[in-house]
Backbone as a printed PyTorch tensor [residue, N CA C, xyz], in Angstrom:
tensor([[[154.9410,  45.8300,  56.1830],
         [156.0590,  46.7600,  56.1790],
         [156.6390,  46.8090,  57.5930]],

        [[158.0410,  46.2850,  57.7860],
         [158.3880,  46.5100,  59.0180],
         [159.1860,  47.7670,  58.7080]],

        [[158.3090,  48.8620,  59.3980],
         [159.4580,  49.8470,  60.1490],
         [160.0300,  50.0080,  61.6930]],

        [[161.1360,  51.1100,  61.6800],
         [161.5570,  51.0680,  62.6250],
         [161.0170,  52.3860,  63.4110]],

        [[161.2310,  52.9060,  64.1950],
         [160.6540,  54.2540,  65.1240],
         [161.9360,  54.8990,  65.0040]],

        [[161.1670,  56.5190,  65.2540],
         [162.4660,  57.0830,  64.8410],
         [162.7620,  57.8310,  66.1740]],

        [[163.8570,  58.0040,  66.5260],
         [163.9470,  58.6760,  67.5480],
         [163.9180,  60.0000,  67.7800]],

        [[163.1090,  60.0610,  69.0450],
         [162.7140,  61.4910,  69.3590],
         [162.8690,  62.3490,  70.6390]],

        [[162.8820,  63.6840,  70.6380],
         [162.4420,  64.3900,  72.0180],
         [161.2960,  65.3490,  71.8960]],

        [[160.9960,  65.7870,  73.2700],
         [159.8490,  66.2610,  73.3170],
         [159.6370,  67.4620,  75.0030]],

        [[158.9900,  68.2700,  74.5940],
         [159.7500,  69.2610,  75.7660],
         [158.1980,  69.5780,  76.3400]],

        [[157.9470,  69.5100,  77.5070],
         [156.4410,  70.0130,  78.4760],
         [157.5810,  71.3020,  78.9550]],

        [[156.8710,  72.2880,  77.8820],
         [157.5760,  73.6090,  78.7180],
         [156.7090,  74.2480,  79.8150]],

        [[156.6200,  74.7260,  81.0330],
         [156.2810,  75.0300,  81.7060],
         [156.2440,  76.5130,  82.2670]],

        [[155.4600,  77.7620,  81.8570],
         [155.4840,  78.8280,  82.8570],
         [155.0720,  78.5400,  83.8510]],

        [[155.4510,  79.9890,  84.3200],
         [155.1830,  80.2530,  85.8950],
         [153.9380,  79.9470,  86.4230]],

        [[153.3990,  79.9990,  86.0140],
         [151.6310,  79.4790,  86.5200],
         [151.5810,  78.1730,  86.1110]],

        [[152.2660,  77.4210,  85.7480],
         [152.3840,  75.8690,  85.8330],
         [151.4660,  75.5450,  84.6430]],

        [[151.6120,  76.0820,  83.6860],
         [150.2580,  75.9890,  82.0940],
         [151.5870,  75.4020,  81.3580]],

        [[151.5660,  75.0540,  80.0600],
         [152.4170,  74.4010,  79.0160],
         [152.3800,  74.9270,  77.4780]],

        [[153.5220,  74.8970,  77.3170],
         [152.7770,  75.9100,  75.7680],
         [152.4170,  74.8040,  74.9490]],

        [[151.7800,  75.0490,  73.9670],
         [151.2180,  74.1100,  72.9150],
         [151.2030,  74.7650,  71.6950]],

        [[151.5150,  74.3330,  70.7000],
         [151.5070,  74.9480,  69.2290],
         [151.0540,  74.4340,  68.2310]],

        [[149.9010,  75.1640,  67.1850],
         [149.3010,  74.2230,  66.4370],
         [149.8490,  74.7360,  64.9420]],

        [[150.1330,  73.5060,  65.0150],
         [150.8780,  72.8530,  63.3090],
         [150.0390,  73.0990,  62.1010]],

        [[151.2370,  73.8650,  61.6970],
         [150.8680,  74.8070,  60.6000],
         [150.2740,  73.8900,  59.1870]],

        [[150.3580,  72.9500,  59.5480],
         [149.8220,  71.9700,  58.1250],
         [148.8500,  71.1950,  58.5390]],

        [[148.2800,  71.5630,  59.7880],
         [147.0820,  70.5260,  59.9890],
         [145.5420,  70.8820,  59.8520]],

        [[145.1910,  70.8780,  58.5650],
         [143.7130,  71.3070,  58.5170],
         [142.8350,  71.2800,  59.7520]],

        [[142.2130,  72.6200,  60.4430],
         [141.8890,  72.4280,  61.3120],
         [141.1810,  73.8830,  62.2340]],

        [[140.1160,  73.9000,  62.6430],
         [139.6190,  75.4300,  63.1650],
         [140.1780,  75.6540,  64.0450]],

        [[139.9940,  76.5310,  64.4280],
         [140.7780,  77.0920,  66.1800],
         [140.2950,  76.3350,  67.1760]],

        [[140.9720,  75.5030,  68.1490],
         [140.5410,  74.8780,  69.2850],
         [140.2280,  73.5680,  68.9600]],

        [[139.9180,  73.4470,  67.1130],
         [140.0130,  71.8500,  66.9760],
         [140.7170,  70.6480,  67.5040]],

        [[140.6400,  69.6600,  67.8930],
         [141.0500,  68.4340,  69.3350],
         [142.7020,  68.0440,  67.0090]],

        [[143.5090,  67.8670,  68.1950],
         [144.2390,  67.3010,  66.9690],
         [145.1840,  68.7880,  66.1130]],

        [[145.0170,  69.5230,  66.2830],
         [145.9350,  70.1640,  65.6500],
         [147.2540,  71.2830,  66.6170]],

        [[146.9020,  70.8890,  67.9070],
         [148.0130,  71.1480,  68.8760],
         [149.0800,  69.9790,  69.3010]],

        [[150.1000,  70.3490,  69.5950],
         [150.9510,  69.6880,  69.9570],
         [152.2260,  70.5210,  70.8300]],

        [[152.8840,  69.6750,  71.7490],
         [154.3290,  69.9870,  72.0420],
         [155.1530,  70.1860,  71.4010]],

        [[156.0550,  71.3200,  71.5250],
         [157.4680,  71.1320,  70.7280],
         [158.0930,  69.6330,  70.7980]],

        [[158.5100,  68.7630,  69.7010],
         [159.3970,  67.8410,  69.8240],
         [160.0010,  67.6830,  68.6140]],

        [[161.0200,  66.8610,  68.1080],
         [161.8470,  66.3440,  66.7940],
         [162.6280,  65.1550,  66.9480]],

        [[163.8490,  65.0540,  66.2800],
         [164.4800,  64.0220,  66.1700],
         [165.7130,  64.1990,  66.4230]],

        [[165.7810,  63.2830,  67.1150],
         [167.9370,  63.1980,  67.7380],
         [168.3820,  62.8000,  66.3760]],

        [[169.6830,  63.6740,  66.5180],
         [170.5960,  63.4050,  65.2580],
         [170.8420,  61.9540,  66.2930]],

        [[172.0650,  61.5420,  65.0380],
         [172.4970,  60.6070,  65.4130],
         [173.7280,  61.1330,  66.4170]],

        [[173.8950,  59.9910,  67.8110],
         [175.1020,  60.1270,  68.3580],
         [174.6090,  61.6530,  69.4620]],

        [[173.6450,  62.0740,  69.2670],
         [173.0920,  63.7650,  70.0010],
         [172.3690,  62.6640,  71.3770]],

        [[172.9150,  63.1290,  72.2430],
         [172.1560,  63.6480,  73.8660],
         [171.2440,  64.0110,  73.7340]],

        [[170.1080,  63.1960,  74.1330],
         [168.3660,  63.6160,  74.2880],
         [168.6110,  65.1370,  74.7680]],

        [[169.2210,  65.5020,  75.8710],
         [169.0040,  66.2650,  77.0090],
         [169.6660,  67.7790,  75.9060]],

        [[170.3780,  67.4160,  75.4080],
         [171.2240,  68.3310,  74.2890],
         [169.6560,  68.5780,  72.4650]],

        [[169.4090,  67.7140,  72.5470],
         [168.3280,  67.4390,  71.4550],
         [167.1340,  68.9890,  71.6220]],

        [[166.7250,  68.3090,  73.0150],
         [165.4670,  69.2250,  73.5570],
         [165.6310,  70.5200,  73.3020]],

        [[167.1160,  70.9200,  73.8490],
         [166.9530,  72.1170,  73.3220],
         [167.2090,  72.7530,  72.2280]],

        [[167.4260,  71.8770,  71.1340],
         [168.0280,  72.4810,  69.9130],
         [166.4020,  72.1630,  69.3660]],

        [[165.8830,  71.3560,  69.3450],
         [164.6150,  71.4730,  69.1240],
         [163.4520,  72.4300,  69.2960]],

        [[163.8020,  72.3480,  70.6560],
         [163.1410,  74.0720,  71.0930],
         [163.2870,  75.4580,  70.6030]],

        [[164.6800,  75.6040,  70.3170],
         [165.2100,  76.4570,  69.4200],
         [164.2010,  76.5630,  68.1940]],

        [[164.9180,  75.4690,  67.6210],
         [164.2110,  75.3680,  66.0500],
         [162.7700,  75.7130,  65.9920]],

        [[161.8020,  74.9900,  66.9540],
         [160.5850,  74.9910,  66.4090],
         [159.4280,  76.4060,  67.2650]],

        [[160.2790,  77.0610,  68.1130],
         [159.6560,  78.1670,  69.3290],
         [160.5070,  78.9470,  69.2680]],

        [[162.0960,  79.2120,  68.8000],
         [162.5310,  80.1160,  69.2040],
         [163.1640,  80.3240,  70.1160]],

        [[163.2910,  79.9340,  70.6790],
         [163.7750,  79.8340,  72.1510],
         [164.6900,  78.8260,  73.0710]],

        [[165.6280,  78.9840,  73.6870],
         [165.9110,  77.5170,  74.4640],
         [166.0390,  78.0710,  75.7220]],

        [[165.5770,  79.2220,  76.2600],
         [165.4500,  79.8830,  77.3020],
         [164.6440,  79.2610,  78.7100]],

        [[165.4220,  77.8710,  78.6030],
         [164.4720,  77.0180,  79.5210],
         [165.2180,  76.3460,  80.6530]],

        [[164.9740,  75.7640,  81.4140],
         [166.0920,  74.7410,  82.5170],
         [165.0430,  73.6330,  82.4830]],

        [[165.7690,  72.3890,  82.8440],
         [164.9710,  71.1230,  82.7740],
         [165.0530,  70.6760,  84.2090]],

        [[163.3650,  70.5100,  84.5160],
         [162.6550,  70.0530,  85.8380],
         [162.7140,  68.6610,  85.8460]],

        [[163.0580,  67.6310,  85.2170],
         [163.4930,  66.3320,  84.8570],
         [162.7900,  65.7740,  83.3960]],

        [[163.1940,  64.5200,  83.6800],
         [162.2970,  63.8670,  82.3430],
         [161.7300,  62.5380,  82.8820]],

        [[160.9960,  62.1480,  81.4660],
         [159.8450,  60.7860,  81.6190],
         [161.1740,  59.6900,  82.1060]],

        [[160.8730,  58.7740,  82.8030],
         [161.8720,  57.9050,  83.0330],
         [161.4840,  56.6160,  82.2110]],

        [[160.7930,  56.6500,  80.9360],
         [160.7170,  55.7590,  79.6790],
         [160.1390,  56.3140,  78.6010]],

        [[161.2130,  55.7480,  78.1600],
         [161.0390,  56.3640,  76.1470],
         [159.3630,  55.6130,  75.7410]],

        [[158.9880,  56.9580,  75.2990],
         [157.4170,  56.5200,  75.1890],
         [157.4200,  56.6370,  73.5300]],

        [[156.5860,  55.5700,  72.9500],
         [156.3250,  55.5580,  71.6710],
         [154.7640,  55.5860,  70.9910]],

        [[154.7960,  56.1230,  69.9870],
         [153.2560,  56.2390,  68.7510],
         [153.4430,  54.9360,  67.5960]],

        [[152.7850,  54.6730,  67.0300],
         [152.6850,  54.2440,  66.1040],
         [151.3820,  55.2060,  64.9020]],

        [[151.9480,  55.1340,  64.0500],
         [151.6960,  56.4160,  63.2850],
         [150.6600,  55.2390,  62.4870]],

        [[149.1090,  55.9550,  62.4250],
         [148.5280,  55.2290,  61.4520],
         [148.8340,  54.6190,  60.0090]],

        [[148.4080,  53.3660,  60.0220],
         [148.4750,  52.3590,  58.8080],
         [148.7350,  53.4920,  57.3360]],

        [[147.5380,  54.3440,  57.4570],
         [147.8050,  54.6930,  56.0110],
         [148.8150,  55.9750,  55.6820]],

        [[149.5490,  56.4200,  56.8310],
         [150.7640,  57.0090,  57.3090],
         [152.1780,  56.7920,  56.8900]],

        [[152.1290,  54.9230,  56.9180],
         [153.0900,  54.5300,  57.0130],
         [153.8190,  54.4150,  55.2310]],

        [[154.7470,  55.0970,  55.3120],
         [155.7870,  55.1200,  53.8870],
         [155.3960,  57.0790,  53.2470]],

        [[154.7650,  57.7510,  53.8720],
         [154.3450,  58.8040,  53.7180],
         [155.0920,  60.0330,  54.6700]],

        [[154.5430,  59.7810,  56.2610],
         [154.7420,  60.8770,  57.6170],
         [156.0760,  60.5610,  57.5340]],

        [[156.7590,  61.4360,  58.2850],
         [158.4340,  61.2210,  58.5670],
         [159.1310,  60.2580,  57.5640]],

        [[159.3230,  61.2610,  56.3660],
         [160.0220,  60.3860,  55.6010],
         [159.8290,  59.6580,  54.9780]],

        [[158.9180,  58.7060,  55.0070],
         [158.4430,  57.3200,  55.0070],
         [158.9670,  56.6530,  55.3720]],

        [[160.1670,  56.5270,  56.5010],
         [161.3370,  55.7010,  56.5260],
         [160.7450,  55.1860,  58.3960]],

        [[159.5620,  55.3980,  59.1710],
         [159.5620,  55.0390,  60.3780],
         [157.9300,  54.6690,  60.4870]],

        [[157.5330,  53.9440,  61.5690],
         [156.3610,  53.6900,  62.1050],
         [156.1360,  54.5400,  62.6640]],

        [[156.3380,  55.1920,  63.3600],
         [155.9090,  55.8430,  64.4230],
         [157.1890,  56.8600,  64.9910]],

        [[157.6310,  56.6450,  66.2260],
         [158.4010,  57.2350,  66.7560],
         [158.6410,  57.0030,  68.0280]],

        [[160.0660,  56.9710,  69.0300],
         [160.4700,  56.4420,  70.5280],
         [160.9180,  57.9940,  71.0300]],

        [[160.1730,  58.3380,  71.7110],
         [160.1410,  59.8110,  71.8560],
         [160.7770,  59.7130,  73.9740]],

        [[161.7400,  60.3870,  74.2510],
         [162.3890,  60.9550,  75.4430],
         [162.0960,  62.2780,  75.7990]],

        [[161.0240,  62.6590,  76.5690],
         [160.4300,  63.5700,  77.3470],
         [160.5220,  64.3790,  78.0610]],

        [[160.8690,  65.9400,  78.2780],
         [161.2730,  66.4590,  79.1960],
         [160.7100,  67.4490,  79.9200]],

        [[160.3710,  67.8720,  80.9700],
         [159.6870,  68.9270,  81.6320],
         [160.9710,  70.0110,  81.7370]],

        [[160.1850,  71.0950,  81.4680],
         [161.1970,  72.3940,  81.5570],
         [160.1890,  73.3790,  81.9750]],

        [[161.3750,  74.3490,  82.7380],
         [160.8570,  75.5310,  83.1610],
         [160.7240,  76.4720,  81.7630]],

        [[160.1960,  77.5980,  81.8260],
         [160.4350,  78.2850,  81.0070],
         [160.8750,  79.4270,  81.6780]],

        [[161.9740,  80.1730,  81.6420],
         [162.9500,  81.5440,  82.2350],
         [162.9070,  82.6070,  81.6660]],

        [[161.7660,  82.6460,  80.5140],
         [161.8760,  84.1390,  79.4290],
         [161.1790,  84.5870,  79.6530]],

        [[160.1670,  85.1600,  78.4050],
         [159.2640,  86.5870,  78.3230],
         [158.6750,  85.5790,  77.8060]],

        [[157.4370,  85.7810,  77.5070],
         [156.4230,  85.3230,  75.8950],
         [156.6700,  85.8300,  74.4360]],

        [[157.2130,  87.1240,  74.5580],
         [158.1790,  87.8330,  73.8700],
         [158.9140,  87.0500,  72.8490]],

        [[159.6840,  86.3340,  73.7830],
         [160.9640,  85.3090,  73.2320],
         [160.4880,  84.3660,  72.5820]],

        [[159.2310,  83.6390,  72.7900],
         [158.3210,  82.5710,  71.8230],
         [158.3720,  83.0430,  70.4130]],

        [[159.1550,  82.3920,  69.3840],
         [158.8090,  82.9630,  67.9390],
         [158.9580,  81.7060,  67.1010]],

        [[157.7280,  81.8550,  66.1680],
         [157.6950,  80.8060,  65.4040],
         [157.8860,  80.6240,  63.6810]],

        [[158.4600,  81.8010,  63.6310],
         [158.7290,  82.6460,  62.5310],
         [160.0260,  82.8900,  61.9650]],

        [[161.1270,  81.8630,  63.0100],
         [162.1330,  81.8840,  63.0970],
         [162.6110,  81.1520,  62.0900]],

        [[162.0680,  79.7400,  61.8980],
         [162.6860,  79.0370,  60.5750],
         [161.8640,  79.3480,  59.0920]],

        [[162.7110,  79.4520,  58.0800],
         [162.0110,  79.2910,  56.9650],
         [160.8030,  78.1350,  56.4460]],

        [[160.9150,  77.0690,  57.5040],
         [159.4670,  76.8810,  57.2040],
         [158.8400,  76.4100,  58.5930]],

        [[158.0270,  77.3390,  58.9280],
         [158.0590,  76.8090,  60.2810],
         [156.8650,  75.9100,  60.3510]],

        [[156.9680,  74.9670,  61.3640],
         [156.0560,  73.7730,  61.3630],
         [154.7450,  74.4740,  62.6730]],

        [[154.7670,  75.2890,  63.1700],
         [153.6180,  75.7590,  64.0890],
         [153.0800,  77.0740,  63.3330]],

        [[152.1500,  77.9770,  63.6700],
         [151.4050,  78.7820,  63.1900],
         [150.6710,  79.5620,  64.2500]],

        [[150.8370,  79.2860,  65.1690],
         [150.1120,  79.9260,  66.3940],
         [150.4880,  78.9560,  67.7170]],

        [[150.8910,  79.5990,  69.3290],
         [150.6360,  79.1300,  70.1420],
         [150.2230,  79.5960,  71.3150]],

        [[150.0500,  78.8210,  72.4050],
         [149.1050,  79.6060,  73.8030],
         [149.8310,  78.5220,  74.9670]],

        [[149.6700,  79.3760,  76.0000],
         [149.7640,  78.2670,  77.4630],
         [148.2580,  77.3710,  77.7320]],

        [[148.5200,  76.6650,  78.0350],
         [147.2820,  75.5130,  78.2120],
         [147.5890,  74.8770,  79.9300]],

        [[146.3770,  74.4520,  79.7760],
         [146.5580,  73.4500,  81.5700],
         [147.2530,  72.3940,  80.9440]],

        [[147.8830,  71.3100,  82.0380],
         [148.2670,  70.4060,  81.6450],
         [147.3900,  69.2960,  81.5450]],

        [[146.5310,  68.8280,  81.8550],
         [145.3780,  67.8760,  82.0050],
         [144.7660,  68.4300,  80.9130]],

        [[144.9760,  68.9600,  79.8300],
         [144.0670,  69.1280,  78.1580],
         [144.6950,  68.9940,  77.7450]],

        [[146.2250,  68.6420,  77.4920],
         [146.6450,  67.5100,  76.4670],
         [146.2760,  66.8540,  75.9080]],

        [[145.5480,  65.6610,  76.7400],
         [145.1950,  64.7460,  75.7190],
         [143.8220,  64.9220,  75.0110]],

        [[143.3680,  65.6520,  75.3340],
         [142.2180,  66.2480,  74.3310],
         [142.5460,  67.4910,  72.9990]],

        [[143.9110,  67.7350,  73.7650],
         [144.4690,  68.4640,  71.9360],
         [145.1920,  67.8930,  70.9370]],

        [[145.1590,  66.6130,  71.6550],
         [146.1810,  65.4800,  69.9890],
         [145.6710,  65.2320,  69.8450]],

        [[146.3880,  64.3710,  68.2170],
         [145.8390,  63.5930,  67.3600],
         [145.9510,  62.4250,  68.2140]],

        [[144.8020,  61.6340,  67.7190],
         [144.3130,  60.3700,  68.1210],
         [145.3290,  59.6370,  68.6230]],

        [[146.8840,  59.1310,  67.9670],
         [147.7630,  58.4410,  67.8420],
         [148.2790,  59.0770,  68.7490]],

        [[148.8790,  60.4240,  69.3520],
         [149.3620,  60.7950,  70.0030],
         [148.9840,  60.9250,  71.6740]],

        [[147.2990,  61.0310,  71.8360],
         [146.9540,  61.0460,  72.8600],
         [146.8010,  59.9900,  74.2760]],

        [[147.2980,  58.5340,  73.8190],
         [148.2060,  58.0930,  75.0250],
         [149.1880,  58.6990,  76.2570]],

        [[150.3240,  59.0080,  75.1580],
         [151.2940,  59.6760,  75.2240],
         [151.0120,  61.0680,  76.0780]],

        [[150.1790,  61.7420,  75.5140],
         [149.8340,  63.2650,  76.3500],
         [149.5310,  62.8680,  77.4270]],

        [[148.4050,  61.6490,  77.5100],
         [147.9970,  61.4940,  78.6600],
         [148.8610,  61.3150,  79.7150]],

        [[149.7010,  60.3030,  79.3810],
         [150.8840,  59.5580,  79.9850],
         [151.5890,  60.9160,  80.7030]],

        [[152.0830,  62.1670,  80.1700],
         [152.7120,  63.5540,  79.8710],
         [151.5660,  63.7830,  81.1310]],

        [[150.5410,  63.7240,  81.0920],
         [149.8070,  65.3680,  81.9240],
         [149.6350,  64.3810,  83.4190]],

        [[149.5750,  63.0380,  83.4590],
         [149.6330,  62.3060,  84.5980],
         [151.2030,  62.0390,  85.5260]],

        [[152.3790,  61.9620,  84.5730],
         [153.6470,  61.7630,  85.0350],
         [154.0850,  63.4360,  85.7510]],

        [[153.5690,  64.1830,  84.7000],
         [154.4540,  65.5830,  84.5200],
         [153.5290,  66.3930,  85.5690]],

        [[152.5260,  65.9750,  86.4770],
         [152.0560,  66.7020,  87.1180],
         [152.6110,  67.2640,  88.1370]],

        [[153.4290,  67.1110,  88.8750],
         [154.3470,  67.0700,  90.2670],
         [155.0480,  68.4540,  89.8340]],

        [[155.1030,  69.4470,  88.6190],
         [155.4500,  70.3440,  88.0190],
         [155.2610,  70.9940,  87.7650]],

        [[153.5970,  71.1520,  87.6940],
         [153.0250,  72.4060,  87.8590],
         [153.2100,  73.4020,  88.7840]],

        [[153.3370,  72.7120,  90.0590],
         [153.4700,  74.4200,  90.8030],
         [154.7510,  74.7740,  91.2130]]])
């Protein structure tokens, strides 16, 4: 099956104490603190949409919020490949994986303003600030390159 990747963004939001929020996905069987059921806010560029324009409509959608300013981004589109037995199922069935554009942001609100309750179906269920160097021990397998890649690039941002 050749698929294609679908395009994406992805936001390292950042408070003031230089932690990242993380939110665990409301459909992922999984106990509290289980490795794999946290993740970053991210989604998919419409077509013809500005990554930089994306992030925050994404943010919106999936936190509530776009109450953020952007500290820069990854300077390469980083990609997953979504496990074998994934494929024609996750996203649609219409992608492998995903080419995801990265962004570090401040966060300028309250915790207050974090709501995940906002869409009728919301894809998170709970979230917290985290260090940035436990990323890659809170994704899924497929994803934790990528975090890693995230908590090594995006470090210069913490403080």
């Amino acid at each position: 099956m050749d698929l294609p990747y679908r395009p994406n963004v992805g936001a390292v939001l950042f408070n003031a104490a230089g932690q990242v929020l993380v939110a665990r996905r409301a459909d992922f069987p999984n106990a509290e603190g289980a490795p794999g059921g946290w993740q970053l806010p991210q989604g998919g560029i419409d077509e013809d949409e500005d990554p930089a324009v994306a992030v925050f409509r994404e943010m919106e959608e999936e936190i509530g919020t776009r109450n953020a300013a952007i500290l820069g981004e990854h300077p390469d589109w980083l990609h997953y490949d979504l496990p074998r037995e994934l494929w024609g199922h996750a996203l649609g069935g219409k992608y492998r994986g995903q080419r995801q554009k990265w962004f570090a942001l401040r966060f300028l609100g309250q915790d207050r303003e974090i709501r995940l309750d906002l869409d009728p179906h919301p894809e998170f269920d709970a979230w917290r600030w985290a260090e940035l160097a436990e990323l890659p021990a809170l994704a899924v397998a497929f994803k934790r390159d990528i975090y890693a890649a995230l908590a090594r690039d995006f470090a210069r941002f913490v403080e």
